[in-house]
N, CA, C and O atoms as a GROMACS GRO file, in nm:
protein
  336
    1UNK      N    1   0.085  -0.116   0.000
    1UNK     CA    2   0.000   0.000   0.000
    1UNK      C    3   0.090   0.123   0.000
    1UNK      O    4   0.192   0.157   0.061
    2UNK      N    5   0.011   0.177  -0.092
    2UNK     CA    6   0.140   0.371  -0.074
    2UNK      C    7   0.047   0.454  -0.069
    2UNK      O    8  -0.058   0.451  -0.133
    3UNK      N    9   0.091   0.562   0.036
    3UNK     CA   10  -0.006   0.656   0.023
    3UNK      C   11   0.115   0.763  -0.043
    3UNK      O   12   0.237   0.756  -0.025
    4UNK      N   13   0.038   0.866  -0.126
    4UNK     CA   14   0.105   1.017  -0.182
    4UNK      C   15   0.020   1.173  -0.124
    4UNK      O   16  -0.100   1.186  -0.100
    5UNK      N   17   0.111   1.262  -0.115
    5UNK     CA   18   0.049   1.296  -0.053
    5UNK      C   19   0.089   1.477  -0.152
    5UNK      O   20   0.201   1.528  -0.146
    6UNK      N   21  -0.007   1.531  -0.219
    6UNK     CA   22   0.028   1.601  -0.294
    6UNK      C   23  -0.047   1.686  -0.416
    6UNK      O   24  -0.166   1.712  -0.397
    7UNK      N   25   0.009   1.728  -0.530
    7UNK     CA   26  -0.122   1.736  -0.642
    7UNK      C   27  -0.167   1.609  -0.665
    7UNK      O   28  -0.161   1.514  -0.586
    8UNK      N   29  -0.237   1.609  -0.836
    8UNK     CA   30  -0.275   1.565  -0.896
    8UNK      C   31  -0.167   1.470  -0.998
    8UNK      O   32  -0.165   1.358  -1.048
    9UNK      N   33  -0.088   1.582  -0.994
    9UNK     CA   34   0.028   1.534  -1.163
    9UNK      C   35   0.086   1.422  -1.093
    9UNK      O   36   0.099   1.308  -1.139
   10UNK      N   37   0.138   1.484  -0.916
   10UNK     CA   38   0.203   1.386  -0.893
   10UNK      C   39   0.148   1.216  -0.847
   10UNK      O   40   0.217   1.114  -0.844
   11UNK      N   41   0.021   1.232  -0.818
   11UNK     CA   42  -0.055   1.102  -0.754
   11UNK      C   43  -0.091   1.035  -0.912
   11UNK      O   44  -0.149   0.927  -0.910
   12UNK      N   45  -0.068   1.076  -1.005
   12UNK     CA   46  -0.051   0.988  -1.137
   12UNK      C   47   0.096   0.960  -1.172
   12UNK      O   48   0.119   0.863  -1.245
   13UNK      N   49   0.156   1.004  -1.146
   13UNK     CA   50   0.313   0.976  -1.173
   13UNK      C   51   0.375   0.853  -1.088
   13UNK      O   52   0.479   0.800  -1.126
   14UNK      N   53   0.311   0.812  -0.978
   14UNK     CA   54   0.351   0.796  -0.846
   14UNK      C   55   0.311   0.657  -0.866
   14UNK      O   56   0.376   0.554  -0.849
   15UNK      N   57   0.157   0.679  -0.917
   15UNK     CA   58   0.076   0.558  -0.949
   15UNK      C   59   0.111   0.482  -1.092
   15UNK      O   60   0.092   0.361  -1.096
   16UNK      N   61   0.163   0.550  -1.210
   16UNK     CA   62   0.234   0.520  -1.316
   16UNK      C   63   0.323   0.392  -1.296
   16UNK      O   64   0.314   0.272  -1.321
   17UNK      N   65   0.424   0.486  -1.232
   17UNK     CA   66   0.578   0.410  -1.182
   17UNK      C   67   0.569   0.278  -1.132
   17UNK      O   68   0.652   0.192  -1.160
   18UNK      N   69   0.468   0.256  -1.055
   18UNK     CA   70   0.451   0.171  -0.967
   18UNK      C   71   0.380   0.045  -1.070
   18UNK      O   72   0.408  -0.074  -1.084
   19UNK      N   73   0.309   0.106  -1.111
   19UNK     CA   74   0.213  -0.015  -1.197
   19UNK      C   75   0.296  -0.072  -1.333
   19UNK      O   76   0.260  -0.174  -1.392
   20UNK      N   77   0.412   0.009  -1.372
   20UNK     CA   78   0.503  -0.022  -1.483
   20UNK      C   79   0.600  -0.096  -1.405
   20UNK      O   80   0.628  -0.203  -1.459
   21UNK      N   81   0.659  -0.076  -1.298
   21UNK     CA   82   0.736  -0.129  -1.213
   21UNK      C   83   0.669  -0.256  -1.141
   21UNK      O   84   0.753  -0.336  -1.100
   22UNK      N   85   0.571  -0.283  -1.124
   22UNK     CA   86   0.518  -0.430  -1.120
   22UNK      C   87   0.462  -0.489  -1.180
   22UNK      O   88   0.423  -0.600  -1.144
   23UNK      N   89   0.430  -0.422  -1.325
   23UNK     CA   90   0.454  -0.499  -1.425
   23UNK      C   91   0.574  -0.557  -1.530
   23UNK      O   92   0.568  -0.626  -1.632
   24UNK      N   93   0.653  -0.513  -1.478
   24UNK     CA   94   0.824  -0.497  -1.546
   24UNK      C   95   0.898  -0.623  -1.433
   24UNK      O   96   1.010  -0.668  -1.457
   25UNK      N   97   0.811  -0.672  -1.302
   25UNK     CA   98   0.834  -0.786  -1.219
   25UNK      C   99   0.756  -0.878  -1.221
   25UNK      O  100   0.744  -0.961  -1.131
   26UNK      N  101   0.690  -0.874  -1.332
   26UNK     CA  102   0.554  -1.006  -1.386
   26UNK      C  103   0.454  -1.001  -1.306
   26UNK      O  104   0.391  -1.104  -1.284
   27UNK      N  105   0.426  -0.901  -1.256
   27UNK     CA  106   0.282  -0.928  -1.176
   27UNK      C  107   0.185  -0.796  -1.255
   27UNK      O  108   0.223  -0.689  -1.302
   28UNK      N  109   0.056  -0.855  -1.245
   28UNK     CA  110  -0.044  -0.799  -1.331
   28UNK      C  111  -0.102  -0.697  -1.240
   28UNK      O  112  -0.214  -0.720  -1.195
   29UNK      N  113  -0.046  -0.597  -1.211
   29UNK     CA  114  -0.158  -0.487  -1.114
   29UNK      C  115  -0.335  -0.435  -1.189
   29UNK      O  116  -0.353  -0.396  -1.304
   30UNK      N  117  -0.398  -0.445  -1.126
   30UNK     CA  118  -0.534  -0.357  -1.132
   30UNK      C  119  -0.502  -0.252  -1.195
   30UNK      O  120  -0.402  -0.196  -1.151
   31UNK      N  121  -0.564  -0.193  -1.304
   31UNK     CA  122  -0.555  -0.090  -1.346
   31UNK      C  123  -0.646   0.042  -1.280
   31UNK      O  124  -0.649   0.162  -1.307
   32UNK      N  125  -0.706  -0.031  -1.195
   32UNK     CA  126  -0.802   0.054  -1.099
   32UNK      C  127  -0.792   0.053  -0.967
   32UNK      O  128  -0.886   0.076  -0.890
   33UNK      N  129  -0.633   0.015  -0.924
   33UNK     CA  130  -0.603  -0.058  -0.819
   33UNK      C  131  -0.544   0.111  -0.739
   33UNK      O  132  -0.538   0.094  -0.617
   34UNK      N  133  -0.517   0.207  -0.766
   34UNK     CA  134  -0.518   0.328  -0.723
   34UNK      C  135  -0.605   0.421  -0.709
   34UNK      O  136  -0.693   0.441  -0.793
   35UNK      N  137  -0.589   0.501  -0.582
   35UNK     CA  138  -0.697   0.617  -0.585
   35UNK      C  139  -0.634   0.711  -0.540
   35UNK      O  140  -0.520   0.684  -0.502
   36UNK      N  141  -0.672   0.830  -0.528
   36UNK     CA  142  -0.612   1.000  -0.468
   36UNK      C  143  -0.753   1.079  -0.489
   36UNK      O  144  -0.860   1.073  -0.551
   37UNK      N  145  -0.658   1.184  -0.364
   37UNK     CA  146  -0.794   1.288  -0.355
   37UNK      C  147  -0.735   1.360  -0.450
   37UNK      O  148  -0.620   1.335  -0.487
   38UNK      N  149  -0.801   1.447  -0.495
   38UNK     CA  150  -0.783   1.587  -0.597
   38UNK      C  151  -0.880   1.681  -0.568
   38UNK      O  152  -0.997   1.643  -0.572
   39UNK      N  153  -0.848   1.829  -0.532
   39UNK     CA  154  -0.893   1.961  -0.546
   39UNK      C  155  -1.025   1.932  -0.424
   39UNK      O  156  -0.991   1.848  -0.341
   40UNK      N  157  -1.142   1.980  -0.408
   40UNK     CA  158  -1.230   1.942  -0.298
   40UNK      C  159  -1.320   1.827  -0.293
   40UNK      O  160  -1.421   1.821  -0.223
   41UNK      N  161  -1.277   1.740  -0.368
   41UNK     CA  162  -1.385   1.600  -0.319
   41UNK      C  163  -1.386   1.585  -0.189
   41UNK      O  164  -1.482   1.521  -0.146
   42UNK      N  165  -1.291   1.633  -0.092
   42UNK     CA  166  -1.317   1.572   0.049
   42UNK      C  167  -1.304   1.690   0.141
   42UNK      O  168  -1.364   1.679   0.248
   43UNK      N  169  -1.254   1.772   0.124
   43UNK     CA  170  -1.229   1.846   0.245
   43UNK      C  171  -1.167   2.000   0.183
   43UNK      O  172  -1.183   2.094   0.260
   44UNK      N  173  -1.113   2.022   0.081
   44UNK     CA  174  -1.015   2.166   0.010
   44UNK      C  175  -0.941   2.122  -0.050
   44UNK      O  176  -0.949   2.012  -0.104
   45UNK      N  177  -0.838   2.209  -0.057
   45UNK     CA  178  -0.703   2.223  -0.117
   45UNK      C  179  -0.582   2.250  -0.054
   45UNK      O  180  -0.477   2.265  -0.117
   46UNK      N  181  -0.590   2.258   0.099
   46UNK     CA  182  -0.484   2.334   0.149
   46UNK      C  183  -0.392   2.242   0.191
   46UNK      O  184  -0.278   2.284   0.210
   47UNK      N  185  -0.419   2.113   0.212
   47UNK     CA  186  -0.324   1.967   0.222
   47UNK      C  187  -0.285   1.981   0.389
   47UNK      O  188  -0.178   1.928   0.421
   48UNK      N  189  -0.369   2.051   0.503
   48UNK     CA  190  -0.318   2.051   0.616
   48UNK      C  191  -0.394   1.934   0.714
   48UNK      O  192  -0.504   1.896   0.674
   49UNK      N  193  -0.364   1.902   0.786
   49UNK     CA  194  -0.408   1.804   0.889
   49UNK      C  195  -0.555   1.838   0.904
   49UNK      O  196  -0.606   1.945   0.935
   50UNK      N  197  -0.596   1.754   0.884
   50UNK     CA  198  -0.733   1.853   0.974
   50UNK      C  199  -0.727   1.788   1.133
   50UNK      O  200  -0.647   1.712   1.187
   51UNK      N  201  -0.842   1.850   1.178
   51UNK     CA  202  -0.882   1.827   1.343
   51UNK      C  203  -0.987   1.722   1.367
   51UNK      O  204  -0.999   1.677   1.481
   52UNK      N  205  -1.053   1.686   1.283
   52UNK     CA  206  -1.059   1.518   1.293
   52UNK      C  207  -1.077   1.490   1.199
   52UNK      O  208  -1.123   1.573   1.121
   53UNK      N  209  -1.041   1.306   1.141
   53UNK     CA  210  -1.078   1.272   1.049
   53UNK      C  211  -1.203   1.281   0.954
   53UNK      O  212  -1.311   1.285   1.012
   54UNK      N  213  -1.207   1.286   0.781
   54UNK     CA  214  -1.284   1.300   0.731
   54UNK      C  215  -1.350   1.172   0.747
   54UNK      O  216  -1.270   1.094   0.800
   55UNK      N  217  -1.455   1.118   0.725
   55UNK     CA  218  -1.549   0.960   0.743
   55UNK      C  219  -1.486   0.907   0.617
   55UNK      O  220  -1.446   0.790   0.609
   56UNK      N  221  -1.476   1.006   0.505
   56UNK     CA  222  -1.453   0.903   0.339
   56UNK      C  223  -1.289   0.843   0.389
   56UNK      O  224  -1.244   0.734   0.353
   57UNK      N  225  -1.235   0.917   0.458
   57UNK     CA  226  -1.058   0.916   0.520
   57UNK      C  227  -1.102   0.758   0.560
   57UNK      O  228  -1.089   0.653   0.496
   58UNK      N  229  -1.159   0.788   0.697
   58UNK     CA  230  -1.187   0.675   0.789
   58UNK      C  231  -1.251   0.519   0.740
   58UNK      O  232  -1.244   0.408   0.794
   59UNK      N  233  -1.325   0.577   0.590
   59UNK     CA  234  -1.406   0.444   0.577
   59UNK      C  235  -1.286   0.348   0.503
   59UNK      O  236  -1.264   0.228   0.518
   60UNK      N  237  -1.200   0.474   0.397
   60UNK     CA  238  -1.086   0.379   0.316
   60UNK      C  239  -1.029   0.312   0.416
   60UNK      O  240  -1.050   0.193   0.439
   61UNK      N  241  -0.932   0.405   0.499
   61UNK     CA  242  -0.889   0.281   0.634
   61UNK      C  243  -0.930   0.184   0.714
   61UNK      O  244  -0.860   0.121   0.793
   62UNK      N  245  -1.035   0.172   0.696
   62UNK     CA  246  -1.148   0.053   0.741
   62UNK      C  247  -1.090  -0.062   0.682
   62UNK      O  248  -1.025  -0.155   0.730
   63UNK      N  249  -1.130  -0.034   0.561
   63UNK     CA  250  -1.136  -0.087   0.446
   63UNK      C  251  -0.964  -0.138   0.458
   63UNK      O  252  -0.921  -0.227   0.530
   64UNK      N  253  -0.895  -0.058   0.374
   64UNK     CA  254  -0.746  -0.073   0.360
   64UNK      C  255  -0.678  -0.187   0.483
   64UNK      O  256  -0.617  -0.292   0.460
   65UNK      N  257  -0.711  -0.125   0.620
   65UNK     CA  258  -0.659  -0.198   0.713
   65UNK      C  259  -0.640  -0.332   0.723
   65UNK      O  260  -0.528  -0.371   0.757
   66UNK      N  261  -0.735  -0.420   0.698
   66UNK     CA  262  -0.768  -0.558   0.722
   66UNK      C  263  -0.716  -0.644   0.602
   66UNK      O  264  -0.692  -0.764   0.599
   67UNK      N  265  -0.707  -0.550   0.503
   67UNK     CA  266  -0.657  -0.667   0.313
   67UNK      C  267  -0.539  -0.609   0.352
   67UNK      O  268  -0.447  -0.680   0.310
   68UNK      N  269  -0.495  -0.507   0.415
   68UNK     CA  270  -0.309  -0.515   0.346
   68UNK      C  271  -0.210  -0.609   0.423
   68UNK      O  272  -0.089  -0.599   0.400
   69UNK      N  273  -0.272  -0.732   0.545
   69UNK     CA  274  -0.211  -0.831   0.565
   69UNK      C  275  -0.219  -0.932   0.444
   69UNK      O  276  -0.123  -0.985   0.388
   70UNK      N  277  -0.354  -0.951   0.413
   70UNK     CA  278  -0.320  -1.031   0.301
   70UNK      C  279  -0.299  -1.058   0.200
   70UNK      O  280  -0.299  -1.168   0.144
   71UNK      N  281  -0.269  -0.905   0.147
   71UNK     CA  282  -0.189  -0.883  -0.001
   71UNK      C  283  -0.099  -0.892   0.061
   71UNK      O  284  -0.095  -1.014   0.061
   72UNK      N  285  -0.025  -0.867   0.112
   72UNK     CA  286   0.142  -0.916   0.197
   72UNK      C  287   0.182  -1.054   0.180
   72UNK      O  288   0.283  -1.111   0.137
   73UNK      N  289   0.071  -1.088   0.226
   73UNK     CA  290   0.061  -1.302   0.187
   73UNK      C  291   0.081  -1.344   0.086
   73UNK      O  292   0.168  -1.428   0.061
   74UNK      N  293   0.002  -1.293   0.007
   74UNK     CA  294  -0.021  -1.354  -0.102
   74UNK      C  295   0.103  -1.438  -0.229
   74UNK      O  296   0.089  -1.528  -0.313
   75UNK      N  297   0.264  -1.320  -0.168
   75UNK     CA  298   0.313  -1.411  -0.283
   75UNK      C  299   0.415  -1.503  -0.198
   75UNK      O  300   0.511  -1.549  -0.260
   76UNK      N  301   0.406  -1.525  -0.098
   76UNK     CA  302   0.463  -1.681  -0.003
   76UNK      C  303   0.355  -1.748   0.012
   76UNK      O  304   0.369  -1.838   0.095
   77UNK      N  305   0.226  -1.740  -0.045
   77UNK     CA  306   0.146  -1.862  -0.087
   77UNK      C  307   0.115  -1.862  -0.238
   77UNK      O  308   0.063  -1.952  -0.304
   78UNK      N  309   0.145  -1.781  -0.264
   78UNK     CA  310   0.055  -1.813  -0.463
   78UNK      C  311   0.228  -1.825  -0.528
   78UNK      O  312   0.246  -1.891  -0.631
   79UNK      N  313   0.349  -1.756  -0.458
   79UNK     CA  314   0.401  -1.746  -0.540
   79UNK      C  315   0.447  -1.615  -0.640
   79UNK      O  316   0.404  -1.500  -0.647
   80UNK      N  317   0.540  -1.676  -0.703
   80UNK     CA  318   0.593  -1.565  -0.777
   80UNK      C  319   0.494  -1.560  -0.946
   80UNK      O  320   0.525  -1.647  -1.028
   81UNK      N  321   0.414  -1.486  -0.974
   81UNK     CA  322   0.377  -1.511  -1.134
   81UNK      C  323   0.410  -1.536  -1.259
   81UNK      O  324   0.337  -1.551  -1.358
   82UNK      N  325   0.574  -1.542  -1.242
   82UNK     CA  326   0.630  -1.618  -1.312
   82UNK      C  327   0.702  -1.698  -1.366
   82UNK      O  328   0.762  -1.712  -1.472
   83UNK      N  329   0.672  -1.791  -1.190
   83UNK     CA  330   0.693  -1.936  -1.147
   83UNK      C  331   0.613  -2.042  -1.145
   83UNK      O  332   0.505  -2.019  -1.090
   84UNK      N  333   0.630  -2.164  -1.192
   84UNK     CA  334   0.589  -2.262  -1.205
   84UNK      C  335   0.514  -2.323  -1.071
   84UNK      O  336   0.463  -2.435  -1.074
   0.00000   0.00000   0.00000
C-alpha cells in the first residue's frame, strides 16, 4: 500500500511508476487498483491536517486496514507469477 500525498500530476506519476514497475516484475496490477484525492472531493485544497478525520478518510482505512495483511501473503502462498 502507498499513500502520496500532494497534487494531482504527482498522484498519477507515483501511481504510473509503480504499476510499470510491477509490471516490469511479472505481476499484473489492477488498473483501478489506485486512488487519490484531488482539489475538494473531500475536504479543500490546502493539504493541512485537519482536526478530525474525514469519514470518506476513515471508511478507506477501514477498508485498507484488514486486506493489506493479506496482499502481503499472497506471494509466499501463490508465489511468484512467473513461477511454475
Amino acid at each position: 500500500m502507498v499513500a502520496v500525498a500532494g497534487g494531482e500530476d504527482g498522484a498519477h506519476k507515483v501511481s504510473a511508476d509503480l504499476h510499470r514497475g510491477l509490471d516490469d516484475a511479472g505481476h499484473s496490477p489492477d488498473p483501478d487498483a489506485d486512488a487519490h484525492r484531488v482539489g475538494e472531493a473531500v475536504r479543500g485544497t490546502d493539504h493541512k491536517d485537519p482536526s478530525e478525520t474525514p469519514e470518506t478518510t476513515a471508511s478507506a482505512n477501514r477498508t485498507l486496514a484488514p486486506n493489506s495483511p493479506h496482499l502481503a501473503r499472497l506471494p509466499a502462498t501463490s508465489g511468484h507469477p512467473g513461477k511454475a
